[in-house]
C-alpha positions as CSV (number, residue, x, y, z in Angstrom):
1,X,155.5,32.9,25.8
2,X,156.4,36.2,26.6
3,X,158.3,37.0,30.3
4,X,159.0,40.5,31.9
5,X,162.0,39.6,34.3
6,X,162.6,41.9,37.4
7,X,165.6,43.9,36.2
8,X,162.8,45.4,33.3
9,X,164.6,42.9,30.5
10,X,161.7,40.8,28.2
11,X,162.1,37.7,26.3
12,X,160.0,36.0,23.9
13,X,160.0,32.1,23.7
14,X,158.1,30.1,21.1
15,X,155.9,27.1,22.8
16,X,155.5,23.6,20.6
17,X,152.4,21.7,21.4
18,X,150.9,19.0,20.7
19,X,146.6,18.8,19.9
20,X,145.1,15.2,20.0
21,X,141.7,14.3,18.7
22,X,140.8,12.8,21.6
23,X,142.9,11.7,24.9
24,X,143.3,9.1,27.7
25,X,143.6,11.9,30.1
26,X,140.2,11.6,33.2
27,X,138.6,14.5,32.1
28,X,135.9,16.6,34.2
29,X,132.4,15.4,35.7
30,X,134.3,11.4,35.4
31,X,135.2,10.0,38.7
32,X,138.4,10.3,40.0
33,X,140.3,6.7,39.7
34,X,140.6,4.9,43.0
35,X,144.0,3.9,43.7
36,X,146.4,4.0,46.5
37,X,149.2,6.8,46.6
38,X,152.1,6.3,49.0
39,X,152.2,8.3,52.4
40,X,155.0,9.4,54.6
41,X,153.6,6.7,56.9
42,X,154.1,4.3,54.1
43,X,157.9,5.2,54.0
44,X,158.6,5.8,57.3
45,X,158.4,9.7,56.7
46,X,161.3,9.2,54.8
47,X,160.5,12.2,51.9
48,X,162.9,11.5,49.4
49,X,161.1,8.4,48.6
50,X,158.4,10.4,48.3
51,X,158.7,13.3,46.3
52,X,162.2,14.9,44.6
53,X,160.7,18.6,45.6
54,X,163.8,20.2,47.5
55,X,161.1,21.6,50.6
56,X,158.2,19.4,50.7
57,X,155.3,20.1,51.7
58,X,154.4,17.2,54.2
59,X,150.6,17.6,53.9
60,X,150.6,16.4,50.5
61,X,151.5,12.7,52.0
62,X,149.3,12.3,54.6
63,X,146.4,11.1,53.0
64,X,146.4,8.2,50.2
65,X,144.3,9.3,47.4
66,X,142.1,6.1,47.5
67,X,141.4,7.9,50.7
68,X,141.3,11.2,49.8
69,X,138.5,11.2,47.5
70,X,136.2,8.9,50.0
71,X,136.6,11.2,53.3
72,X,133.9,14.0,51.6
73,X,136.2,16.7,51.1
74,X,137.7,18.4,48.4
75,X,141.3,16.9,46.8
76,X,143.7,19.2,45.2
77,X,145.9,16.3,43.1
78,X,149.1,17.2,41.3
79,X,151.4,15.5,39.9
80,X,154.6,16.6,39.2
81,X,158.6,15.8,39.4
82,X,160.3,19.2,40.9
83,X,164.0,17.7,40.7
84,X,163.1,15.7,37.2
85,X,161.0,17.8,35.3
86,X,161.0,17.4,31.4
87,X,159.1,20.7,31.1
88,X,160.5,23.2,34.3
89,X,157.2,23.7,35.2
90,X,156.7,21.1,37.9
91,X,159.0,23.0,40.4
92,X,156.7,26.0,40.4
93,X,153.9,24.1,40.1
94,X,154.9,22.5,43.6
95,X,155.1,26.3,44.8
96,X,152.0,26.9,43.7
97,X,150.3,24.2,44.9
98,X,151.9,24.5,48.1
99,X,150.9,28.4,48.7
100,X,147.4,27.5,48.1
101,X,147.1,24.7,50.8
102,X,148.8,27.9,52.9
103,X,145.6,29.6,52.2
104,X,143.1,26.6,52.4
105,X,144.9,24.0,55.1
106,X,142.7,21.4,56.0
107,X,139.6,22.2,54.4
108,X,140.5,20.1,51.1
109,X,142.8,17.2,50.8
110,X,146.0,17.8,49.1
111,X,147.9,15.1,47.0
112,X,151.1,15.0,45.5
113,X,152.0,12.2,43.3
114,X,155.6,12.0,41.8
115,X,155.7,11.7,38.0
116,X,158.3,8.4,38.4
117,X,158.7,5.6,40.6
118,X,161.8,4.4,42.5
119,X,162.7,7.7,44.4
120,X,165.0,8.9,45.2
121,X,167.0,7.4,42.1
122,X,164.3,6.9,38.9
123,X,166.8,6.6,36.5
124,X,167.5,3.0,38.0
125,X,163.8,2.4,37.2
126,X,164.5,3.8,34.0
127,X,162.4,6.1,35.2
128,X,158.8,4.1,35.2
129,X,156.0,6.4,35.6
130,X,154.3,6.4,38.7
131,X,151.2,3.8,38.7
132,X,148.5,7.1,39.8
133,X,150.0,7.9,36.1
134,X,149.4,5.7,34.2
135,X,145.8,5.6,35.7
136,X,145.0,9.2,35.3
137,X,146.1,8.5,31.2
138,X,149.0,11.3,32.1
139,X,152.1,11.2,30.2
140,X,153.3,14.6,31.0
141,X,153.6,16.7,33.1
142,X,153.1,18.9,35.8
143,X,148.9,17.9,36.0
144,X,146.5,19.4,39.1
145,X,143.2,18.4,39.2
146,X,140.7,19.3,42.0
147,X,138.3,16.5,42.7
148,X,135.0,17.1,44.3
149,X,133.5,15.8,48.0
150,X,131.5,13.0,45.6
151,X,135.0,12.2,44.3
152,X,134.3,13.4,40.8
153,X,137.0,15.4,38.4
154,X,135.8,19.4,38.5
155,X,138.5,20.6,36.8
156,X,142.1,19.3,35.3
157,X,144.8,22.1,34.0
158,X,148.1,20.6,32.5
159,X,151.4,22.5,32.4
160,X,151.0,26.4,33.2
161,X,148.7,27.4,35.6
162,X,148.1,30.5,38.5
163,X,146.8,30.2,41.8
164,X,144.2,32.0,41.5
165,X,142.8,30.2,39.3
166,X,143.1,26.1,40.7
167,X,142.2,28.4,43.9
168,X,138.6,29.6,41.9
169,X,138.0,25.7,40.8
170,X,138.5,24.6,44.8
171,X,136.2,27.4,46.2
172,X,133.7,26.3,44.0
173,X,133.3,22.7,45.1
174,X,134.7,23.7,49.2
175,X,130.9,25.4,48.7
C-alpha cells in the first residue's frame, strides 16, 4: 500500500494476504442468513454492549437483521470491531459506513454487527466471535455487505473499501 499523508510525506507498506481455493464466506446472489442481531432496545440502549465504536451511530441498532432483510428494503451489513480491530481497518470502516447512511438515511437498513461477543469486555469471552459471524463464514474483519429488498447478497467487500463504491452497490439495488 502506498499513502500520501497531508504534510506531502509518502510511505510504502507491504500487504500479506492470504488466497483460498474456495471459502465459507455467503458470497453474492446467496441469501442473506436469517438470524437475530441485537438492538439498542435489546440492551436497554445501553451502546457499549453494543458496539466498541467510540461515536456510534445509533441507526445501525435499530433494526435486527432477521428483520432487516424481510421489511423490503435494502440492508447495508458490516461487521466490524472499531476499539478491537486486528487489522485497523474497522474504525474507518465504521466512518465510512456511517457517512453513507448520512447520505441515504432511511431508505436502506443499516446493520452493524460487532466482530466479538461479550461487550464491552470480550477479552473475558476470550473474545468469542459474534454468532452473525460465525454465520456469515467471517473470520476477519471489517466485512460490508449490501443485501437486496428480496434479502439476497449483491455485493460483499472485505477489508479496504471507499464509499463510493459500497454507495454504487446500494444505488443499484435502492433502484
Amino acid at each position: 500500500m502506498q499513502a500520501r499523508f497531508p504534510n506531502g510525506s509518502e510511505a510504502v507498506e507491504r500487504v500479506a494476504f492470504q488466497v483460498v481455493k474456495d471459502s465459507p464466506t455467503k458470497k453474492p446472489g446467496e441469501p442473506a442468513p436469517i438470524i437475530k442481531t441485537l438492538t439498542a432496545a435489546d440492551v436497554a440502549n445501553d451502546f457499549k454492549k453494543l458496539t466498541s465504536a467510540t461515536t456510534p451511530t445509533a441507526a445501525f441498532y435499530q433494526t435486527s437483521l432477521d428483520q432487516a432483510v424481510k421489511n423490503g428494503k435494502p440492508t447495508v451489513l458490516l461487521f466490524s470491531t472499531p476499539a478491537f480491530c486486528q487489522t485497523r481497518l474497522c474504525g474507518p470502516a465504521y466512518e465510512i459506513v456511517t457517512a453513507i447512511y448520512a447520505r441515504v438515511g432511511d431508505a436502506a437498513n443499516f446493520v452493524h454487527v460487532e466482530v466479538f461477543s461479550g461487550l464491552p469486555n470480550p477479552a473475558g469471552n476470550n473474545f468469542a466471535l459474534a454468532p452473525a459471524m460465525h454465520v456469515f463464514g467471517l473470520t476477519t474483519e471489517p466485512w460490508v455487505f449490501v443485501i437486496d429488498r428480496a434479502g439476497k447478497i449483491a455485493y460483499r467487500v472485505e477489508g479496504v473499501f471507499t464509499a463510493e463504491e459500497v454507495t454504487r452497490e446500494l444505488q443499484a439495488v435502492l433502484k
